[in-house]
TORRONU-680965 format. One line per field, with one value per residue (C-alpha): residue number from 1; x negated, y negated, z negated. Coordinates in steps of 0.5 Angstrom, whole numbers, plus 500, padded with zeros to 3 digits. Layout:
N
nr [NUM, ...]
X [X, ...]
Y [Y, ...]
Z [Z, ...]
//
This chain:
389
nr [1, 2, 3, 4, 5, 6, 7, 8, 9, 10, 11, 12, 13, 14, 15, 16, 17, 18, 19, 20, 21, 22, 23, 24, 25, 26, 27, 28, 29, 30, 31, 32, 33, 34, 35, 36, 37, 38, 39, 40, 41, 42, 43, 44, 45, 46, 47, 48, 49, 50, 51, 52, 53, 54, 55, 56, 57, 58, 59, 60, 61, 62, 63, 64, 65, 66, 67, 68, 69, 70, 71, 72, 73, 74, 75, 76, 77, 78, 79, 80, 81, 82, 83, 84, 85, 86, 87, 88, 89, 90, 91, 92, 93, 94, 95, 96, 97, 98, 99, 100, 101, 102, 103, 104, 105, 106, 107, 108, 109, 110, 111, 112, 113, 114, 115, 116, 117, 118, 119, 120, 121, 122, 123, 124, 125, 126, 127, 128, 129, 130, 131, 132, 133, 134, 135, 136, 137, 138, 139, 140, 141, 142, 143, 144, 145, 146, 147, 148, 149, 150, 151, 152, 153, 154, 155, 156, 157, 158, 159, 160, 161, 162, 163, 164, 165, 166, 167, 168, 169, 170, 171, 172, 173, 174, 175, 176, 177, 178, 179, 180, 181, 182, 183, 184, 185, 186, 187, 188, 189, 190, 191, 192, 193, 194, 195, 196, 197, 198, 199, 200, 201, 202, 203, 204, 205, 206, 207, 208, 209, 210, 211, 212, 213, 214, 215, 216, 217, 218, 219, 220, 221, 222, 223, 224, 225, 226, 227, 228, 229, 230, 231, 232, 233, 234, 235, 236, 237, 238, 239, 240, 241, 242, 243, 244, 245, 246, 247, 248, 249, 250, 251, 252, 253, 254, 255, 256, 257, 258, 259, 260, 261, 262, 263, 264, 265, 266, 267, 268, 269, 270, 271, 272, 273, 274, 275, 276, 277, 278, 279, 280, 281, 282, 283, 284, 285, 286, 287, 288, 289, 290, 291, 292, 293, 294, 295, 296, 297, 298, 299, 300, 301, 302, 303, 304, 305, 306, 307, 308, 309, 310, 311, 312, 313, 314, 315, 316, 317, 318, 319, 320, 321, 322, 323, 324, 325, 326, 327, 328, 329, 330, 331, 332, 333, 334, 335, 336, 337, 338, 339, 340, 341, 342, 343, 344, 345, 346, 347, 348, 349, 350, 351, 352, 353, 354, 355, 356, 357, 358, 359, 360, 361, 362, 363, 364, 365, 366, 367, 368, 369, 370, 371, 372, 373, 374, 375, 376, 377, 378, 379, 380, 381, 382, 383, 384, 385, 386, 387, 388, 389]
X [243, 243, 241, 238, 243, 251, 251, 258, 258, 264, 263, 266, 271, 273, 279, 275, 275, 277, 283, 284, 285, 292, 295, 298, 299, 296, 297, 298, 293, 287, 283, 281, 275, 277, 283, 277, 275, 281, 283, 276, 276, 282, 281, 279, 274, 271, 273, 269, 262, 263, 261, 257, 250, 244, 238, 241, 246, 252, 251, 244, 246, 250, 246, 244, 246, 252, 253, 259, 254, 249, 254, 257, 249, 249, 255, 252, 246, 250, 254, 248, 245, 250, 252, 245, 245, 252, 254, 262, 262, 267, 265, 258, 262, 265, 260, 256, 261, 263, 256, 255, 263, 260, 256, 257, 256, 249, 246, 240, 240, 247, 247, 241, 245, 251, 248, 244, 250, 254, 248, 248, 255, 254, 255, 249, 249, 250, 252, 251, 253, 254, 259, 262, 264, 267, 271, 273, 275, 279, 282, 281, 284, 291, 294, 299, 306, 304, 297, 291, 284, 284, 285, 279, 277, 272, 267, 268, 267, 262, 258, 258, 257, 251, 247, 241, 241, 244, 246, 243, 245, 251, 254, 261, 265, 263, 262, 270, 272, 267, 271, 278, 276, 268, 263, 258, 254, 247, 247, 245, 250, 253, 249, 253, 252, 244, 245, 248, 243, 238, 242, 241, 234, 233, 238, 235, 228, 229, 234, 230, 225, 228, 232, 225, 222, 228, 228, 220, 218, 214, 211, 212, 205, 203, 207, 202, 199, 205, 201, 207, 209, 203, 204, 210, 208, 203, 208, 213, 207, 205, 212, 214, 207, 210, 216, 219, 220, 227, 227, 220, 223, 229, 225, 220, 226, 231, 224, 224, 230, 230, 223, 225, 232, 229, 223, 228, 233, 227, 224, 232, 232, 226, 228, 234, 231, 225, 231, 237, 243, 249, 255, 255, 254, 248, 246, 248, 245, 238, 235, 232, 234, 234, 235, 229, 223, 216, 211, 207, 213, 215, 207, 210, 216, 213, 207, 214, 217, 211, 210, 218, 218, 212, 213, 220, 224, 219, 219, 219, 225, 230, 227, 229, 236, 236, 235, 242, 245, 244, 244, 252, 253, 251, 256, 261, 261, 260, 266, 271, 268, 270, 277, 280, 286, 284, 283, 287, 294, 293, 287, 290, 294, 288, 284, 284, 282, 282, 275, 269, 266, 273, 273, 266, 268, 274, 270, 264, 270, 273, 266, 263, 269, 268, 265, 258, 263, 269, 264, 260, 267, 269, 263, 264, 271, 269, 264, 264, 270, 266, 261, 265, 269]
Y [347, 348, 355, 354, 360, 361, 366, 367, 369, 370, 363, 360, 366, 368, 373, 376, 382, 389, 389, 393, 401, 399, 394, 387, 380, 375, 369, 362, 359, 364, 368, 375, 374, 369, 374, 379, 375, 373, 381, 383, 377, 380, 387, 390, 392, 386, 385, 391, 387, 382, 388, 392, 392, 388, 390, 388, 392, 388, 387, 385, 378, 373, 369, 375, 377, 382, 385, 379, 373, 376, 377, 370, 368, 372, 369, 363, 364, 367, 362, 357, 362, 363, 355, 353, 358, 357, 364, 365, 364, 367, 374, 373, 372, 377, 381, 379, 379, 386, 389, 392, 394, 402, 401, 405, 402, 402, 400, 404, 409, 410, 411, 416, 421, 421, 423, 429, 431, 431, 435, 440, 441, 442, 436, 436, 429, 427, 419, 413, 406, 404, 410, 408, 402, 404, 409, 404, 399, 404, 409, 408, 401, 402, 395, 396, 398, 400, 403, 405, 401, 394, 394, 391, 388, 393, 389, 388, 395, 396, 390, 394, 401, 399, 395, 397, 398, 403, 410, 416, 421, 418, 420, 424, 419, 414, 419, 421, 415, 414, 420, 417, 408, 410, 404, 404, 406, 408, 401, 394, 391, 382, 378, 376, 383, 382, 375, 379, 383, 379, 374, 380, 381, 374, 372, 379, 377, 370, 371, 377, 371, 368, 374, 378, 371, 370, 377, 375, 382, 377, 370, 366, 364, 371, 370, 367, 374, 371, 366, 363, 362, 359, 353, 352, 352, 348, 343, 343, 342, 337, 333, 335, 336, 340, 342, 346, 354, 354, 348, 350, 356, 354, 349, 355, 359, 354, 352, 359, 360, 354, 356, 363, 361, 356, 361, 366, 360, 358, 366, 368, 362, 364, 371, 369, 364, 370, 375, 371, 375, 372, 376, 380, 387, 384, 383, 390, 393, 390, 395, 390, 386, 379, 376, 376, 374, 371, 376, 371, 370, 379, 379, 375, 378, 384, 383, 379, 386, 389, 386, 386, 393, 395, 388, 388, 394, 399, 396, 399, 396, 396, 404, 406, 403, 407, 413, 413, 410, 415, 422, 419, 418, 425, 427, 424, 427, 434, 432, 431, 437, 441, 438, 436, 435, 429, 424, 419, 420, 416, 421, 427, 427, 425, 431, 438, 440, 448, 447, 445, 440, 436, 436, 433, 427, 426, 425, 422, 416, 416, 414, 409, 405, 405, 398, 399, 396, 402, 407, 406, 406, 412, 416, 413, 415, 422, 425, 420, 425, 431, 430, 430, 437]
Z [521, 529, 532, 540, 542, 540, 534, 533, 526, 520, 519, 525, 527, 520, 523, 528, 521, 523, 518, 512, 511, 510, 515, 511, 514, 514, 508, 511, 506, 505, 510, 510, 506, 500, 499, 498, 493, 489, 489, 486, 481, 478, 478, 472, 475, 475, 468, 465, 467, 461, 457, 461, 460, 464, 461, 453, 451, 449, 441, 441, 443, 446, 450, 454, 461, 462, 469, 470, 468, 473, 478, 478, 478, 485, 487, 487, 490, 496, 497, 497, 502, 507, 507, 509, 513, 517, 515, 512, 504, 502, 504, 502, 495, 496, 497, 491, 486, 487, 489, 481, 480, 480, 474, 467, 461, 459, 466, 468, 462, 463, 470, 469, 464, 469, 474, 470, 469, 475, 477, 472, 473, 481, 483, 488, 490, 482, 481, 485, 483, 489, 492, 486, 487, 493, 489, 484, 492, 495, 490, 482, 481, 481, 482, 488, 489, 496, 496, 491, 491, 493, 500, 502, 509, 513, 513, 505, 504, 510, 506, 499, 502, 505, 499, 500, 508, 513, 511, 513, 508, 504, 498, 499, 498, 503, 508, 506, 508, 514, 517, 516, 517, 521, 517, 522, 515, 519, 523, 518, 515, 516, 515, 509, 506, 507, 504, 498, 497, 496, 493, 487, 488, 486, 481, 477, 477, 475, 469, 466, 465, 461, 457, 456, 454, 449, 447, 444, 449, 453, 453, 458, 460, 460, 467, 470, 473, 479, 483, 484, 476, 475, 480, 477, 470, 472, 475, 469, 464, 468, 468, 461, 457, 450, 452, 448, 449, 452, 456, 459, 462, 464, 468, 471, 473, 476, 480, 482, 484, 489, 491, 493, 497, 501, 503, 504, 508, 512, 514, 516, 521, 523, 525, 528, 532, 535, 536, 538, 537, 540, 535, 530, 533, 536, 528, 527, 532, 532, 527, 522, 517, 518, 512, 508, 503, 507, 506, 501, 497, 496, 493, 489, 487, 488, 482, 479, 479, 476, 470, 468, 469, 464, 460, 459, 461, 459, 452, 446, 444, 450, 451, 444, 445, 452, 449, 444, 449, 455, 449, 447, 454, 455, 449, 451, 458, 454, 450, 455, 461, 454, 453, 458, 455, 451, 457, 457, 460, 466, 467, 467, 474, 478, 479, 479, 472, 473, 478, 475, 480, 481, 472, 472, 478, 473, 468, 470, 474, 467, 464, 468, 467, 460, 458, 453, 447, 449, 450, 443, 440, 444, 442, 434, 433, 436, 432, 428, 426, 427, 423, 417, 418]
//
């Protein structure tokens, strides 16, 4: 792809990055961004998602997605994204494979109950998975001799910690580090960052297809209520009459997937050509987001949604394990407001105990590092204990 104007992105300076919170020097072998890359991919962080909760919670089957497949799928929409579109790669990986770091075990339900109880103990803004990610990137993962966190490269941290566009009104911990390392949090992010973002639109949608089909929440015919799925099925049954179910979906979804990129890739092209940014501060400061969906294929993603969010995620089934989930989440959080003393050594030099507000923060890092295994086990070996006193 040939752009009509000079757009200087990562792509072709990779080391026009601002740096990192912690001065290093650079390597001989990698830039700024793949290094980025290999520091998330062997964080425990990144390790935890294996066993955290995408819609399924681990133990109701293997073939489901965790956040971890679900990140690696993202990942490898990204990269597609940002080498069609001539954008840097390795940041967009980064960027997508650190983007769900701050969940709590159980997904939504946990997140849910985490932050009704950071509220009920005065912590007025609650939890945000994505402030949490930028606690686990800059202070909670403890690997380094020389500092806390994982040292990222500003525009990893600034890519993160606007997911979901500028912002006005951040969450404590990001306007913290917006004081001491300014993020520029209420202009647009990279390219690359926006990339990642929609890279996780479209690799959610499409893979709960096939878990909610594999899951017998739906049939895959009943998709056809999106235009766009019914063409397809049309084409995939025309090519493979009697398909079996499995393949049937596998093939509407990868046809989806690539529908999808290639409408995105041909409406970003075409917002940059009408816009004609010369640098990356120009992509910043423009005061729209630039990657993007054609206004045809967000109706179809919009009724796509519609139908996932009362077919699948609002099933009977998936809110009856939610409802546990969030009530031990809630227990646990109880538990280790009350005895305090009973966190883990590595626990108890990370903040001050005696202040409610400050307990809760430590207990709330404390969980939402737990994986959905560790969390049941903890909640198990607890008042599994009490209930036979």
């Amino acid at each position: 792809m040939t752009y009509p104007f000079e757009l200087k992105t990562y792509a072709s300076h990779p080391e026009q990055s601002r740096g990192r919170f912690y001065e290093q020097e650079s390597s001989a072998d990698r830039n700024s961004f793949q290094r980025d890359r290999d520091r998330i991919i062997h964080s425990a962080a990144f390790r935890k998602l294996k066993f955290k909760t995408q819609v399924f919670v681990y133990h109701e089957g293997d073939y489901f997605r965790t956040r971890l497949t679900h990140s690696l799928e993202v990942a490898q929409i990204a990269r597609s994204l940002c080498r069609t579109l001539e954008l840097n790669e390795d940041l967009g990986e980064a960027l997508a494979l650190a983007h769900d770091l701050g969940h709590p075990p159980f997904g939504h339900a946990g997140e849910r109950s985490l932050d009704e109880m950071m509220k009920a103990s005065g912590v007025e803004t609650g939890f945000d998975h994505n402030e949490q990610a930028i606690r686990i990137l800059t202070f909670l993962e403890h690997r380094y001799g020389a500092h806390d966190g994982l040292n990222l490269t500003w525009e990893a941290i600034e890519g993160i910690a606007k997911h979901n566009g500028p912002l006005h009104q951040a969450p404590p911990s990001i306007a913290r580090l917006d004081e001491d390392w300014p993020l520029e949090l209420t202009s647009h992010s990279s390219l690359e960052a926006q990339v990642a973002a929609l890279a996780d639109d479209i690799a959610y949608n499409n893979h709960d297809i096939d878990d909610g089909v594999r899951a017998g929440l739906f049939e895959l015919d009943e998709l056809r209520v999106v235009p766009l799925i019914a063409d397809l099925l049309a084409e995939v049954d025309g090519l493979y009459p009697g398909l079996a179910t499995e393949r049937r979906t596998f093939e509407l979804v990868r046809r989806m997937i690539n529908y999808m990129v290639t409408d995105v890739v041909d409406c970003t092209t075409a917002k940059l050509k009408e816009r004609e940014p010369q640098s990356v501060a120009d992509i910043r400061s423009a005061g729209v987001t630039f990657v993007a969906m054609s206004d045809a294929m967000k109706d179809n993603d919009r009724i796509l949604r519609e139908f996932l969010f009362t077919r699948m995620y609002r099933h009977h089934r998936v809110n009856k394990m939610m409802a546990q989930v969030q009530s031990a989440t809630k227990e646990l959080f109880e538990y280790f407001m009350n005895e305090p003393q009973n966190l883990p050594q590595d626990w108890t030099f990370l903040g001050d105990k005696s202040d409610e507000q400050a307990r809760a923060r430590l207990v709330c890092d404390y969980i939402a590092g737990m994986t959905d295994r560790f969390a049941l086990e903890e909640h198990r070996r607890l008042f599994d204990v009490y209930s036979r006193t």
